[in-house]
C-alpha positions in Angstrom: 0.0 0.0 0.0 1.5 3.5 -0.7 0.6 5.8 2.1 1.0 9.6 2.3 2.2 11.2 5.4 0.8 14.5 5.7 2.3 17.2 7.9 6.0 16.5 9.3 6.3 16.3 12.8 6.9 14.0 15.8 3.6 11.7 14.5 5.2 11.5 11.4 8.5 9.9 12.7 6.6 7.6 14.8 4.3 6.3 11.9 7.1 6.3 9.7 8.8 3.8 12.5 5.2 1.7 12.5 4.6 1.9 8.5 8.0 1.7 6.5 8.4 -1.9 6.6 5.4 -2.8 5.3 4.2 -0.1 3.0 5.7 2.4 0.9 5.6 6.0 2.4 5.4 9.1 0.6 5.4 12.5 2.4 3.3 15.9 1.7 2.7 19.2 3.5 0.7 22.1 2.3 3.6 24.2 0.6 5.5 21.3 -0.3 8.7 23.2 1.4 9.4 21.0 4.2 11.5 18.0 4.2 11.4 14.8 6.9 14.6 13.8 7.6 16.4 13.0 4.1 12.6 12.8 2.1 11.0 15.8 0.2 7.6 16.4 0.6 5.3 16.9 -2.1 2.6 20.2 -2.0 -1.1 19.7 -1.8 -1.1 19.8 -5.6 1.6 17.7 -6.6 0.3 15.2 -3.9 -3.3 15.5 -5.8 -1.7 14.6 -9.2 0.0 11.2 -7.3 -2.2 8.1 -7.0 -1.8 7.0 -3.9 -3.9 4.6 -1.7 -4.4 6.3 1.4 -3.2 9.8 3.2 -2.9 10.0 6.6 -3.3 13.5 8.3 -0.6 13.8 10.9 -1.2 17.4 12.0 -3.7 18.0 14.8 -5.7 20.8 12.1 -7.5 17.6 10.7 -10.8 19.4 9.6 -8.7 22.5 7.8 -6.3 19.7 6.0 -9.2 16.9 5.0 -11.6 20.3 3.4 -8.7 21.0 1.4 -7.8 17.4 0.4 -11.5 17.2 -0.7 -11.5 20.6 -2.4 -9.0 19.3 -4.4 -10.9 16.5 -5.7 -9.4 13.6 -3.3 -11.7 11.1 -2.2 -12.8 11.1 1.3 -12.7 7.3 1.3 -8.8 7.6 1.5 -7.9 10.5 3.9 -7.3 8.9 7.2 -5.7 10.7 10.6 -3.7 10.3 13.3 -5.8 10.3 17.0 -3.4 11.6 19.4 -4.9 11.2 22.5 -5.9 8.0 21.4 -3.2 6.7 19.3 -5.1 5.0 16.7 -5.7 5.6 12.8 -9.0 6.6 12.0 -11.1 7.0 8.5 -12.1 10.5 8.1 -15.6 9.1 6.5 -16.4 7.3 9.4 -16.0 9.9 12.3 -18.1 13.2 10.6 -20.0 15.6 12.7 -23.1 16.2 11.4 -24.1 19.5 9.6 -26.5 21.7 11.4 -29.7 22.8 10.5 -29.9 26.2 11.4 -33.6 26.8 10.6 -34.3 23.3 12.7 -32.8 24.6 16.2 -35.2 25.8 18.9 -34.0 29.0 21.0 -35.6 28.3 24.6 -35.1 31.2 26.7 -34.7 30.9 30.6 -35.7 34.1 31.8 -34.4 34.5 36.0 -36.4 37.3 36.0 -39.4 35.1 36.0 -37.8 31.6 37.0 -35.2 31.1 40.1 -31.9 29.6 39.4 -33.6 26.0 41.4 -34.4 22.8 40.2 -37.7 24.4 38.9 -35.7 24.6 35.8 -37.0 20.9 35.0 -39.9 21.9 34.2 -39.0 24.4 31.8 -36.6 22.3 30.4 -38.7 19.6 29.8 -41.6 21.9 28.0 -38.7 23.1 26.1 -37.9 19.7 24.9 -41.8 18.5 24.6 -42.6 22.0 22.4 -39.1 21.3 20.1 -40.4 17.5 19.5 -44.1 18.4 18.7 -42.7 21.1 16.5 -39.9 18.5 14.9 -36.7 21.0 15.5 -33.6 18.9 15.8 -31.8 20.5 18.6 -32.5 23.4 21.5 -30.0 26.1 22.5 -30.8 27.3 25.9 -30.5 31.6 26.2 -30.6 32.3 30.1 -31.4 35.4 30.5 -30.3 37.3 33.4 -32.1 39.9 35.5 -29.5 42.7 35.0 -30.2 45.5 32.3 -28.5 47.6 30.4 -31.5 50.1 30.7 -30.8 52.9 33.2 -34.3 53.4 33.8 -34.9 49.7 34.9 -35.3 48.3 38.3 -34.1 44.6 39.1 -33.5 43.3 42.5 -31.6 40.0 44.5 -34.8 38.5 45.8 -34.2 34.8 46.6 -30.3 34.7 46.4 -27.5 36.8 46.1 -25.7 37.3 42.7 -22.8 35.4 43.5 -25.1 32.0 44.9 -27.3 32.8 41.8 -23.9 31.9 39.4 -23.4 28.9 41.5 -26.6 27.8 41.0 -26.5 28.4 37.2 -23.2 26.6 37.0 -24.4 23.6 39.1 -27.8 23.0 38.4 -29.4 25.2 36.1 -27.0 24.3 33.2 -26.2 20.3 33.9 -30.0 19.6 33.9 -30.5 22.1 30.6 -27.6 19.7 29.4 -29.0 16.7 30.1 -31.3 16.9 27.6 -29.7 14.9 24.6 -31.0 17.7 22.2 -29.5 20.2 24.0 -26.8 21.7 21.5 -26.1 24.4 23.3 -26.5 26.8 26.8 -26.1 30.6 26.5 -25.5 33.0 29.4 -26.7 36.3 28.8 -24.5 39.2 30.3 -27.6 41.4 30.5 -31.3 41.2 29.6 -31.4 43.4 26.2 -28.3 40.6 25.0 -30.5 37.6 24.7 -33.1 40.0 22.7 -29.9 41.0 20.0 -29.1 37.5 19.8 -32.5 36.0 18.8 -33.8 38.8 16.6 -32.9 36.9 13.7 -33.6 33.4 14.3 -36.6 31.9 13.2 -37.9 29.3 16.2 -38.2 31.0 19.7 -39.5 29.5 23.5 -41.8 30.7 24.6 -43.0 32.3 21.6 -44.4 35.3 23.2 -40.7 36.4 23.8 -40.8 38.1 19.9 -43.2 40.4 21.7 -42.6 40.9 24.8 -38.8 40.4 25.0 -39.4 38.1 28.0 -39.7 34.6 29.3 -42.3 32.8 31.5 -42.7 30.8 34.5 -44.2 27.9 33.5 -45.6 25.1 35.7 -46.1 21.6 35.7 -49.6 22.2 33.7 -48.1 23.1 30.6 -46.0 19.7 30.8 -49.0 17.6 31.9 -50.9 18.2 28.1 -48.2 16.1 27.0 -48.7 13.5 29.7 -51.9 13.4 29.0 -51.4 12.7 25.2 -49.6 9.8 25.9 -46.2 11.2 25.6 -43.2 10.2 27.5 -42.1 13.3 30.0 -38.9 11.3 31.0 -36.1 12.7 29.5 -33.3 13.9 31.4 -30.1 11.3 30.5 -26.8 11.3 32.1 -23.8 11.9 30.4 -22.0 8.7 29.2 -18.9 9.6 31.3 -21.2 10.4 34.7 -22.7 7.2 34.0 -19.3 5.1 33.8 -17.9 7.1 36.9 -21.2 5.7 38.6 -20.5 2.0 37.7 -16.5 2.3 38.7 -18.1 3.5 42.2 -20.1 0.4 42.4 -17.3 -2.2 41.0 -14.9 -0.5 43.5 -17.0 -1.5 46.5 -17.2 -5.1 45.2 -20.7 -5.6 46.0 -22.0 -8.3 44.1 -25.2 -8.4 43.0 -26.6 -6.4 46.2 -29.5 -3.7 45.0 -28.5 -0.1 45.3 -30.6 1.8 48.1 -29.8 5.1 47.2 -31.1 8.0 50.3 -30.9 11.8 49.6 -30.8 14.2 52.3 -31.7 17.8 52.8 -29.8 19.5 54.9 -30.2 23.0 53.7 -29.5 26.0 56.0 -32.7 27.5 54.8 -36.6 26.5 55.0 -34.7 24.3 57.8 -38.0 22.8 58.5 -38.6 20.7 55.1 -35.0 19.0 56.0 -34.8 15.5 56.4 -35.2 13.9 59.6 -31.6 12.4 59.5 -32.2 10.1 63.0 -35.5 8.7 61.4 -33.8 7.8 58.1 -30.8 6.5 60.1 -33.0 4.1 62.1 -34.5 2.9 59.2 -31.2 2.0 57.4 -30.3 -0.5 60.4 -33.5 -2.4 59.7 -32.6 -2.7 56.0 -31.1 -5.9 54.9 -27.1 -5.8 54.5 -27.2 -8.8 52.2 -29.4 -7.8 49.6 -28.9 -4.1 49.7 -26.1 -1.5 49.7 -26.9 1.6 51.1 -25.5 4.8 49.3 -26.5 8.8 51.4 -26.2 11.6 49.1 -25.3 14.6 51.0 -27.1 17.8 50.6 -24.8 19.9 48.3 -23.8 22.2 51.4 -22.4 19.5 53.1 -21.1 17.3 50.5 -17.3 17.7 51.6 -18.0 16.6 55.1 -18.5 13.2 56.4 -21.6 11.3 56.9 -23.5 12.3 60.5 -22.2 10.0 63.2 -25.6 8.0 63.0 -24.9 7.0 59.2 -21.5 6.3 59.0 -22.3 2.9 58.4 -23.8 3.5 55.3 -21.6 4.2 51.7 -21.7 7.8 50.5 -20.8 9.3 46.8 -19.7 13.2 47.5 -19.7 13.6 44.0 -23.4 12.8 43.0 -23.8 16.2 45.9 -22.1 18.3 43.5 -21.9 17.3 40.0 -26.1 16.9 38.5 -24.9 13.8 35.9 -23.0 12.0 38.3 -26.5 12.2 40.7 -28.6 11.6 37.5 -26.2 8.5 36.8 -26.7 7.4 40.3 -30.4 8.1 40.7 -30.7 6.0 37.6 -28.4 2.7 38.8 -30.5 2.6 42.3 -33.0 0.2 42.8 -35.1 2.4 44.8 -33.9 6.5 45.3 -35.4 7.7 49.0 -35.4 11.4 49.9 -37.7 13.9 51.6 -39.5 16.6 49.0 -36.9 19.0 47.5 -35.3 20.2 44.3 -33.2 17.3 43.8 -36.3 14.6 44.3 -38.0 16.8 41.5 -35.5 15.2 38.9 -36.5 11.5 39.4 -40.0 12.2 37.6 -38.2 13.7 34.8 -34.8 11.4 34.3 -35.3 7.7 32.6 -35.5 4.5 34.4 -35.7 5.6 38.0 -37.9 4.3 40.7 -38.3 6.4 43.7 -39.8 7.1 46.9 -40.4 10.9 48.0 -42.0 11.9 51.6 -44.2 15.1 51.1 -44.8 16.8 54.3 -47.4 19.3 54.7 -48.4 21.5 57.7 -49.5 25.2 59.0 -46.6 26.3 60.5 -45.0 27.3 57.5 -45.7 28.7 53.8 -43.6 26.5 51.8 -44.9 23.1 53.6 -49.2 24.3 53.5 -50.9 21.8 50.9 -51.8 25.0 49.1 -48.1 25.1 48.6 -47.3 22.3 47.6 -50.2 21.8 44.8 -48.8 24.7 43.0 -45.7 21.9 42.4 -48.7 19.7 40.7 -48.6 17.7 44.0 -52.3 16.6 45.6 -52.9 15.6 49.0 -53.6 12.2 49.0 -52.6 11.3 45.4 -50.1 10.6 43.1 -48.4 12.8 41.0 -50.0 12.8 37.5 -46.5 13.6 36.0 -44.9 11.0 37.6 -43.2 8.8 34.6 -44.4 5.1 35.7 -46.1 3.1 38.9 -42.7 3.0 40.5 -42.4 6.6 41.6 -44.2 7.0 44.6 -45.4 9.5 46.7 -45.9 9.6 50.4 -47.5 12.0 52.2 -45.6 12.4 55.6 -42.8 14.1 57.0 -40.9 10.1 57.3 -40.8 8.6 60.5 -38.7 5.5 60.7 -42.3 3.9 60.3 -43.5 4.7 57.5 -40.0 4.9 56.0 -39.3 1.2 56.4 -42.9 0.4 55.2 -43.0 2.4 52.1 -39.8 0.9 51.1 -40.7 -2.3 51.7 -43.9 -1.9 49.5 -41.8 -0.6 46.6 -39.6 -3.2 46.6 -42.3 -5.9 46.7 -44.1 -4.3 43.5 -40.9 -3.9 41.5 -40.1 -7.4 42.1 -43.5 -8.8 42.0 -45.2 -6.4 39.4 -48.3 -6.1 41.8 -49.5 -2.7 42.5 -49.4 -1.7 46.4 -51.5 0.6 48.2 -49.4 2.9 50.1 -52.4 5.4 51.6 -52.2 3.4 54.3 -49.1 5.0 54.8 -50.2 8.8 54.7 -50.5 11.3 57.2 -54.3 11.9 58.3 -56.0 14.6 56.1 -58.3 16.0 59.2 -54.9 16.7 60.6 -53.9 19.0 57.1 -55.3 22.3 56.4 -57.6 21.9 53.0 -58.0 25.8 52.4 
C-alpha cells in the first residue's frame, strides 16, 4: 500500500517507524517546502496529481487539511488521521460531525427574571424539549437570561439569592439539567437582559414564543408539561452523560458488591426553609433495619455539606460526594439505584423527569409554614392524597408524611415488593391523616 504522510512532525516519525516496513511511504505538507529527515515532501497539488492509496493526516488541524484534500478532488474514502490522544488511525468518513440545520434549532429562553436559578428549571426544560419535539426541531439552545439591564431606567433586585449564589446555582444545576437533555446543542449566558433579545432577533424558532413580543420569558408550571402527559407522551427525559454514568458503575465495581440492589437515600440538609429537611435520626434508624445482604446503602449529601462526612448515625452506610455536587454524576446514580429515598426538595423533582428511575419521595405538609401548606405544595402539581400525574411510571411514589422511621421502612418495603413482584401496592395506608392537614 503507498501511504502519504501528511504534515512532518513527531507523529510523522513515529508512523514512519510503525509503517516503513510494510508499505511504501510518501510525504506531503501544504507548501510542499518542508522535508522529513532525508525525504522531500510533495505540496497539496503535486500530492493531488500522485495516486496514492491512502493519506494519513498527521497534524492535529485535521478538519482544515481533510476540506482542502477534498477541495481538491481527493476522495474522502482515503484521507485517514492520526488520533493523538488515542493513538489509533482513523477513517475520516467514518468519524463526521453532522451538519446543522440552522432553521431546525429551537432558541428556549430561561428568563431569571421570571424563574429562580432552582431545580424548577426541570420543568421548563422539559416543555422546552416536549414543544421542540411536537414542533420536529432537531436540537434546543438554551439563552438564560439574566435579570441585569443595560437600561438605566430599569429596576431589578436580589430577591431569593445573592448574585454570587445565583452563578453557582446556574453553573451547578441550572446548566447540567439544561444539558442533560440529549438535544440540547447548546447553553447561552446572557451578560444582561437586552443581549438575549440582540441575539435572537434573527432566528426563526423561539420558547416561549411570546418572547418576539414581549422580549421576556415565562414561569411555566407543571400544567403546561401535563398536556403532553396526557397525550400519551413520555415526559422522562433527562439522560446522564456517558462519562457520569461510567464514573457511577466504577463506584459500584470498586465497592465489590455483588449483586446487592443499590438503596440510594438523599438528604436535605439546607441552612434555609430548615424545616422541610430530612429527619436524619429517622432515616438512620430505618437503614439498620434494612437488609445488609441484599442491599447496599449509598447517602447523598445535601450539596452544602457534600465535603463533610456522613452524620455520626450514618456512617455505616456508603456515600458518593460527587453525586452532591456534579447533577450527571446524581442523574447517573439516581438511575443505577434500585429504589432512590429522599424527603421533597429540588433534587427529588429530577426523578419524575430522568429515565429508568424508581423512587420514593416523603411530602410533608403542615401550618406552620408557607412553603410546607398543601396550598403550597399543589402549585408543584402535587395533591394531598394522590399521586403525582406527571410521575413517569407506577414505581415513583409518593408519600405524604414528613418520614418517620415507620413509615420509611414500610413504604420501602412496599416498593420493593411491586418492582419485584409487578403487583401494585397501596401505600395510603401510609399517609399522614387529612383532618390533621389544612384543605384551604
Amino acid at each position: 500500500m503507498k501511504i502519504a504522510l501528511y504534515g512532518i512532525n513527531t507523529v510523522t516519525e513515529q508512523l514512519t517507524s510503525a509503517l516503513a516496513g510494510e508499505h511504501e511511504i510518501i510525504y506531503a505538507c501544504t507548501s510542499g517546502q518542508e522535508q522529513f529527515e532525508s525525504h522531500p515532501t510533495l505540496s497539496l497539488p503535486e500530492l493531488v496529481q500522485t495516486e496514492v492509496d491512502r493519506i494519513i493526516i498527521c497534524s492535529m488541524f485535521v478538519d482544515e487539511i481533510a476540506h482542502d484534500l477534498v477541495k481538491h478532488g481527493i476522495d474522502l474514502e482515503k484521507i485517514y488521521f492520526y488520533n493523538q490522544m488515542q493513538s489509533i488511525i482513523v477513517a475520516c468518513k467514518d468519524v463526521i460531525i453532522p451538519t446543522v440545520r440552522k432553521d431546525k434549532v429551537l432558541y428556549a429562553v430561561f428568563d431569571l427574571s421570571r424563574n429562580v436559578a432552582t431545580f424548577d428549571c426541570c420543568c421548563f426544560a422539559i416543555q422546552a424539549e416536549l414543544y421542540r419535539e411536537e414542533h420536529q426541531y432537531d436540537s434546543i439552545h438554551f439563552v438564560i437570561q439574566p435579570k441585569r439591564s443595560a437600561d438605566p431606567d430599569s429596576l431589578s433586585f436580589t430577591t431569593s439569592h445573592e448574585l454570587d449564589d445565583v452563578e453557582w446555582r446556574l453553573n451547578h444545576i441550572v446548566i447540567p439539567v439544561f444539558e442533560a437533555l440529549p438535544a440540547c446543542s447548546g447553553v447561552s449566558k446572557m451578560s444582561y437582559r437586552q443581549q438575549a433579545v440582540e441575539m435572537l432577533q434573527h432566528q426563526p424558532h423561539v420558547f416561549p414564543e411570546s418572547f418576539r413580543e414581549t422580549h421576556r420569558g415565562i414561569h411555566l408550571k407543571i400544567e403546561q408539561v401535563l398536556k403532553y402527559k396526557r397525550a400519551g407522551i413520555d415526559t422522562a427525559r433527562f439522560r446522564p452523560h456517558a462519562h457520569a454514568e461510567a464514573l457511577v458503575d466504577s463506584f459500584v465495581q470498586d465497592r465489590n458488591i455483588g449483586d446487592k440492589k443499590l438503596l440510594v437515600i438523599t438528604l436535605r440538609e439546607y441552612p434555609l426553609h430548615e424545616h422541610r429537611n430530612s429527619p436524619v435520626e429517622e432515616w438512620a434508624e430505618f437503614t439498620k433495619r434494612v437488609d445488609s445482604d441484599e442491599f447496599h446503602i449509598i447517602v447523598v449529601r445535601d450539596t452544602s455539606k457534600a465535603c463533610e462526612a456522613l452524620p455520626e448515625c450514618l456512617s455505616h452506610c456508603d456515600t458518593l460526594p460527587l453525586a452532591s455536587i456534579d447533577m450527571h454524576v446524581r442523574f447517573a446514580l439516581y438511575r443505577r439505584a434500585h429504589i432512590n429515598m429522599s424527603i421533597n426538595g429540588g433534587t427529588s423533582y429530577t426523578y419524575f423527569f430522568t429515565e429508568n428511575v424508581n423512587s420514593i419521595m416523603f411530602i410533608p405538609t403542615s401550618r406552620e409554614h408557607f412553603s410546607n401548606s398543601v396550598k403550597n405544595v399543589a402549585t408543584g402539581g402535587y395533591f394531598f392524597g394522590e399521586q403525582p400525574e406527571f410521575r413517569a411510571h407506577e414505581n415513583q411514589v409518593v408519600i405524604w408524611h414528613s418520614g418517620t422511621t415507620e413509615t420509611i421502612h414500610g413504604a420501602f418495603l412496599k416498593l420493593h415488593r411491586q418492582i419485584q413482584t409487578g403487583e401494585l401496592q397501596d401505600f395510603s395506608d401510609l399517609f399522614d391523616d387529612p383532618a390533621d392537614m389544612e384543605q384551604s
